[in-house]
VEXDREN-2710 file (C-alpha; in Angstrom, 1 decimal):
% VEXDREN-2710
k/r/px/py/pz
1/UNK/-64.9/38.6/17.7
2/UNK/-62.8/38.5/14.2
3/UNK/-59.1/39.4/14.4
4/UNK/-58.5/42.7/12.7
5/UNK/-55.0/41.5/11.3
6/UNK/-57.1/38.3/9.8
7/UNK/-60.4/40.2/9.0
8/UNK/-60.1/44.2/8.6
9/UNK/-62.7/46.6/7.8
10/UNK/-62.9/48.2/4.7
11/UNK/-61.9/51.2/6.1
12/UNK/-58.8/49.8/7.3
13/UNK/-58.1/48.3/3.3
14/UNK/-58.8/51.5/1.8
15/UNK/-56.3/53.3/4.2
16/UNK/-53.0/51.1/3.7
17/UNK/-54.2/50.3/0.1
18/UNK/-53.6/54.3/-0.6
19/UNK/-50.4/54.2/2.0
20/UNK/-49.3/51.3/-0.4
21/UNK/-50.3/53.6/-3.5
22/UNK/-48.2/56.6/-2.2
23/UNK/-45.0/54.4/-0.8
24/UNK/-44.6/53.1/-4.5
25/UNK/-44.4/55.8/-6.0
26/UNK/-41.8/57.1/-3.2
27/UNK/-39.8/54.0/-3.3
28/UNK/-39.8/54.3/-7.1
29/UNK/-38.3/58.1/-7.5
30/UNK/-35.7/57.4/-4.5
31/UNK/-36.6/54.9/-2.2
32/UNK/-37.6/54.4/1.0
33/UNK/-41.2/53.5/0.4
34/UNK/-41.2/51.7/4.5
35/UNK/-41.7/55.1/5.9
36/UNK/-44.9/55.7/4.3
37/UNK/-46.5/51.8/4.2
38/UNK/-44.3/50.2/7.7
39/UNK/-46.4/52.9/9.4
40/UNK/-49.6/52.6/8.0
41/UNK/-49.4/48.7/8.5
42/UNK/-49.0/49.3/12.3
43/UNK/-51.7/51.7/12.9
44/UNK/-54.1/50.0/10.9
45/UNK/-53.1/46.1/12.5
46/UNK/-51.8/47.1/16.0
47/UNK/-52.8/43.0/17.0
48/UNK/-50.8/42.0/14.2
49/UNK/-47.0/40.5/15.2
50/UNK/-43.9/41.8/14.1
51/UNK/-43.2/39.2/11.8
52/UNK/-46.8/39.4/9.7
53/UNK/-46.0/43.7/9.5
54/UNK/-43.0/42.9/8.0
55/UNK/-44.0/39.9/6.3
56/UNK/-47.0/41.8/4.2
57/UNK/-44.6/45.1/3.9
58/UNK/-42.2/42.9/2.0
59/UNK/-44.9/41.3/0.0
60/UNK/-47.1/44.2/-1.2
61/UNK/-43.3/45.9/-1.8
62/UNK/-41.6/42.9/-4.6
63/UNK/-44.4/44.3/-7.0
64/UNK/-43.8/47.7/-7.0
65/UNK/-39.8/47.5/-7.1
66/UNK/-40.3/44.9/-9.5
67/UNK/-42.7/47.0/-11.8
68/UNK/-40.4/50.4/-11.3
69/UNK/-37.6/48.1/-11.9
70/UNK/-38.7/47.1/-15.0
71/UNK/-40.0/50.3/-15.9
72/UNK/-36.8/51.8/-15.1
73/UNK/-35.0/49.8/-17.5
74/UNK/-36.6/50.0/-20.5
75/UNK/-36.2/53.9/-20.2
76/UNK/-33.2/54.4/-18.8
77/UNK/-31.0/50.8/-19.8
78/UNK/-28.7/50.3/-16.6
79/UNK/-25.8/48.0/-16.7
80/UNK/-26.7/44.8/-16.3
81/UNK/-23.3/43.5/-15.7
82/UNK/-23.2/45.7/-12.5
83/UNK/-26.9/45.6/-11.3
84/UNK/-27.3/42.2/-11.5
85/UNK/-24.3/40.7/-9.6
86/UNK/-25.4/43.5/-6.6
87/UNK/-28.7/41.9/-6.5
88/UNK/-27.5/38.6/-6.4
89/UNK/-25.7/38.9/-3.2
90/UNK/-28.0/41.4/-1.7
91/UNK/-30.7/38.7/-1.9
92/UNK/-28.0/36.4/0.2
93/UNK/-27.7/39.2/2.3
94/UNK/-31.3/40.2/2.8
95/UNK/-31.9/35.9/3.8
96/UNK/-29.3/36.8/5.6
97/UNK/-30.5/39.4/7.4
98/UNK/-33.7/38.2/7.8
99/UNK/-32.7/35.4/9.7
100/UNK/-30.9/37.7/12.1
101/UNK/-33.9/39.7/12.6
102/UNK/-36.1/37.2/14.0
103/UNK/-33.8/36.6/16.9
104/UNK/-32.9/41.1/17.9
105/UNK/-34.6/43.3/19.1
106/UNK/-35.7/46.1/16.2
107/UNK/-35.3/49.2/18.4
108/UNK/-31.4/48.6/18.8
109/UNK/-31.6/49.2/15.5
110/UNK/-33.2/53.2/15.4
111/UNK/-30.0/55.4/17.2
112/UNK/-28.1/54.0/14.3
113/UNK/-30.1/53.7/11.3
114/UNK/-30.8/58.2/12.8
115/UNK/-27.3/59.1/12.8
116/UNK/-26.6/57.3/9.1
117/UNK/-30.0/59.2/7.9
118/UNK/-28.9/62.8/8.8
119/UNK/-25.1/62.3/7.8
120/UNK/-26.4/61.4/4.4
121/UNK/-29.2/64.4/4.0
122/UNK/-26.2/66.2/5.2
123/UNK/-23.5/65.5/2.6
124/UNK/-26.0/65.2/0.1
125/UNK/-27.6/68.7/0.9
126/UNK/-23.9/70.4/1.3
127/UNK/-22.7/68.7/-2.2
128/UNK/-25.5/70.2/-4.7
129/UNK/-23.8/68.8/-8.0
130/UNK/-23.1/65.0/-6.3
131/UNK/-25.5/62.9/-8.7
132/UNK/-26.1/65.2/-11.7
133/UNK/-23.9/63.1/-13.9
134/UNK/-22.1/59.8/-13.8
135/UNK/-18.7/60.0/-13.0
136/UNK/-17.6/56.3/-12.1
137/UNK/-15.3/56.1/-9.6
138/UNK/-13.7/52.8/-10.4
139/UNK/-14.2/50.4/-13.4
140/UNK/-14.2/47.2/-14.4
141/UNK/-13.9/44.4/-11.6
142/UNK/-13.4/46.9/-8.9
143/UNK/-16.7/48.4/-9.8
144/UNK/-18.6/45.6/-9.8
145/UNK/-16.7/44.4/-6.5
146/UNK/-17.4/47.6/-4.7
147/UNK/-21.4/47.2/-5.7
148/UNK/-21.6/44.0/-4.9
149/UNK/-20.3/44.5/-1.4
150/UNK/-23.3/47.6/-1.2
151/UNK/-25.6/45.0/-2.1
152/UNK/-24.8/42.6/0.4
153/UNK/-24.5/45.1/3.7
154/UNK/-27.5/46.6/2.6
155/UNK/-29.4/43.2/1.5
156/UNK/-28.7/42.3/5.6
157/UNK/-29.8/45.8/6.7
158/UNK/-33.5/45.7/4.8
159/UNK/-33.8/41.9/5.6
160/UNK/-33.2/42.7/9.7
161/UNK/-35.1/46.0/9.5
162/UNK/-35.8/47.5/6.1
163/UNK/-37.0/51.0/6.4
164/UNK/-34.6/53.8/4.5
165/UNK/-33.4/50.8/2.6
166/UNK/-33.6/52.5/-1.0
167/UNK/-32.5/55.2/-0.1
168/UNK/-29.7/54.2/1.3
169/UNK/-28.6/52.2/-2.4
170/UNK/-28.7/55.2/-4.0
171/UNK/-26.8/57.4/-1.7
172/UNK/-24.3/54.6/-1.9
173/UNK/-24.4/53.8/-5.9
174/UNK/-24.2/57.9/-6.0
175/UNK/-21.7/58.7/-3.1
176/UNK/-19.3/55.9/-3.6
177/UNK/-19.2/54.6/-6.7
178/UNK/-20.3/58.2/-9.2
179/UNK/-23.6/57.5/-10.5
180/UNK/-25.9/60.0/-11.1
181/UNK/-29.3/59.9/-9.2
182/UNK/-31.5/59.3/-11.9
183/UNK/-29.1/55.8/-12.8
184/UNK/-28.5/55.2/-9.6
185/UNK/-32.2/54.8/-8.7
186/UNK/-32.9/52.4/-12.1
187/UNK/-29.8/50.1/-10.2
188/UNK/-31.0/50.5/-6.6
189/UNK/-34.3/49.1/-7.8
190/UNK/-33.2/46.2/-9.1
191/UNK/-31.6/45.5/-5.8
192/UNK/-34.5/46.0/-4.3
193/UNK/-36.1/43.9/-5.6
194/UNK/-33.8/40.8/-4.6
195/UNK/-33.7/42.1/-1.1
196/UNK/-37.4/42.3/-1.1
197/UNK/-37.6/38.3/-2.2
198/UNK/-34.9/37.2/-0.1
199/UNK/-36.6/38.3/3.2
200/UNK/-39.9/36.6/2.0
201/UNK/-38.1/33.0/1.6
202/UNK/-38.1/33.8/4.8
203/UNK/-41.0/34.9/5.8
204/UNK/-43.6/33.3/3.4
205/UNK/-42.7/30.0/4.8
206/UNK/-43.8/30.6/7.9
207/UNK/-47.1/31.8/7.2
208/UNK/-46.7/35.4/8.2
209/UNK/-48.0/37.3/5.1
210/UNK/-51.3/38.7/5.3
211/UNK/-52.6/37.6/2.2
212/UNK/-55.8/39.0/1.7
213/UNK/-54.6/42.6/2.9
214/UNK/-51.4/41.9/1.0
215/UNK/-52.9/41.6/-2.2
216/UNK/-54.7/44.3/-2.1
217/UNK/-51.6/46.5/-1.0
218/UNK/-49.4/45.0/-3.7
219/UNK/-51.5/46.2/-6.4
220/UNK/-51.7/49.8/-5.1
221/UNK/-47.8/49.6/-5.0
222/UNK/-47.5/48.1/-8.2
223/UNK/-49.4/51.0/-9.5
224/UNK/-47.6/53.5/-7.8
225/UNK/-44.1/52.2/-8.3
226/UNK/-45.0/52.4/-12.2
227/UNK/-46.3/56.0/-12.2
228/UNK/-43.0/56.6/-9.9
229/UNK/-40.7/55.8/-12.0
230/UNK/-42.4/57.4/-15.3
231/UNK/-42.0/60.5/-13.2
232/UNK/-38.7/60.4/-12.2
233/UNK/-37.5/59.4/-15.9
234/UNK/-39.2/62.5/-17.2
235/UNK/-38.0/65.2/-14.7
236/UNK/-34.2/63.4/-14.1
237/UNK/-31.8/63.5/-11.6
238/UNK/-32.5/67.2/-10.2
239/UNK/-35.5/66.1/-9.2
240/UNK/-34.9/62.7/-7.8
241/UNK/-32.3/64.9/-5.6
242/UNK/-35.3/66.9/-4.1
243/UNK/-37.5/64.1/-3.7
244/UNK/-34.2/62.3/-1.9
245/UNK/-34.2/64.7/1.0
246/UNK/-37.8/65.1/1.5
247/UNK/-37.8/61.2/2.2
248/UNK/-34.5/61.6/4.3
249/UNK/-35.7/64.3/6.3
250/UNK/-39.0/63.1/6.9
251/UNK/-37.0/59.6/7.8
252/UNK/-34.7/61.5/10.5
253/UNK/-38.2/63.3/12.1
254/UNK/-40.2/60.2/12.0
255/UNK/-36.9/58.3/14.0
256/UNK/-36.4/61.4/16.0
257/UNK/-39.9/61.6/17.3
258/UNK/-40.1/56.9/18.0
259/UNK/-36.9/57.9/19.9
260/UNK/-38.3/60.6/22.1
261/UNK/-41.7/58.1/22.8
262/UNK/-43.9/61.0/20.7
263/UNK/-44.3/58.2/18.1
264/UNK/-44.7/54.5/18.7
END
């Protein structure tokens, strides 16, 4: 009898190709894409191993980032000499990270990864103008000090675990340093996409992507991450805001309800 996780039905491609459609378009506007396409991965490959679900998320993920990324920049032209030394070390971190989470337990992770979640919806919700316009915080080599230091704790965080992961950059790049949401989002994409890359010099090497299924997922995200970030360009930072906690609450229900045992 064929392994699923080796040789799915086309029902099964159809439903994680549109997950993969929907979490690019999520990831794009604000992040946190996993909670959409993580999910859909487990339910449609429950033989698959931890490593090959996050092994294909990562995968199919690197082309949308990488496309909103790209499409974020020619639209919205984020500082380079910022963005690119956060990704550098968040792609350290996220090998980093990576490495860490073959070797723990995933679960330890969820009581904490809650309690961030609904601190940040919280101060986000309770602060209505935070993100509306840039108002740096520091400049010059503080700045990029203070981003590069985001990029690296979060660059371990996605490579052990990864879920919430873009959304956490931009409540960081908006909270911390003063960006608004809108450039926040075109920085925390280019992140991203290093953190996405350094897990899979991880992962790729040991055979754990699901290639054939991966494909397949990585165009849907590439498609949606495009027509994500068109949108958010086009409607700015109020509505990146909204979209922002929708994805955070719907994180801190989704948690809630692994933690109770209602969802595995």
């Amino acid at each position: 009898m064929p392994d699923a996780a080796v040789d799915p039905s086309l029902l099964t491609v159809l439903f994680v190709a549109g997950a993969a459609l929907l979490a690019g378009w999520v990831d794009a506007v604000v992040g946190g894409g996993g909670l959409v396409q993580l999910p859909a991965l487990l339910l449609g490959f429950p033989t698959a191993s931890p490593a090959q679900i996050l092994a294909t998320n990562k995968f199919s993920s690197v082309f949308g980032t990488t496309t909103s990324a790209v499409t974020y920049y020619r639209r919205v032209h984020p500082d380079l000499r910022t963005a690119l030394p956060m990704a550098a070390v968040a792609l350290v971190g996220s090998v980093v990270g990576a490495l860490i989470g073959l070797h723990i337990p995933k679960a330890a992770f969820n009581p904490i990864v809650l309690v961030c979640l609904i601190v940040v919806g919280a101060y986000i919700l309770l602060k209505p103008d935070l993100g509306r316009e840039t108002a740096l915080r520091w400049s010059g080599h503080k700045h990029r000090v203070a981003a590069m230091v985001t990029g690296f704790v979060i660059g371990v965080y996605d490579g052990a675990l990864g879920p919430g992961t873009g959304s956490f950059l931009v409540f960081t790049l908006v909270g911390l340093l003063g960006y608004a949401f809108l450039e926040a989002s075109a920085k925390a994409k280019i992140a991203n996409v290093a953190t996405n890359l350094g897990a899979l010099l991880v992962f790729a090497p040991g055979g754990h992507v699901m290639v054939k299924v991966g494909v397949v997922m990585a165009a849907a995200n590439l498609l949606g991450g495009y027509l994500g970030a068109r949108t958010a360009v086009r409607l700015g930072s109020g509505f990146v805001r909204i979209v922002f906690l929708v994805v955070v609450s719907a994180f801190v229900v989704r948690l809630s309800l692994q933690l109770l045992g209602v969802w595995p």
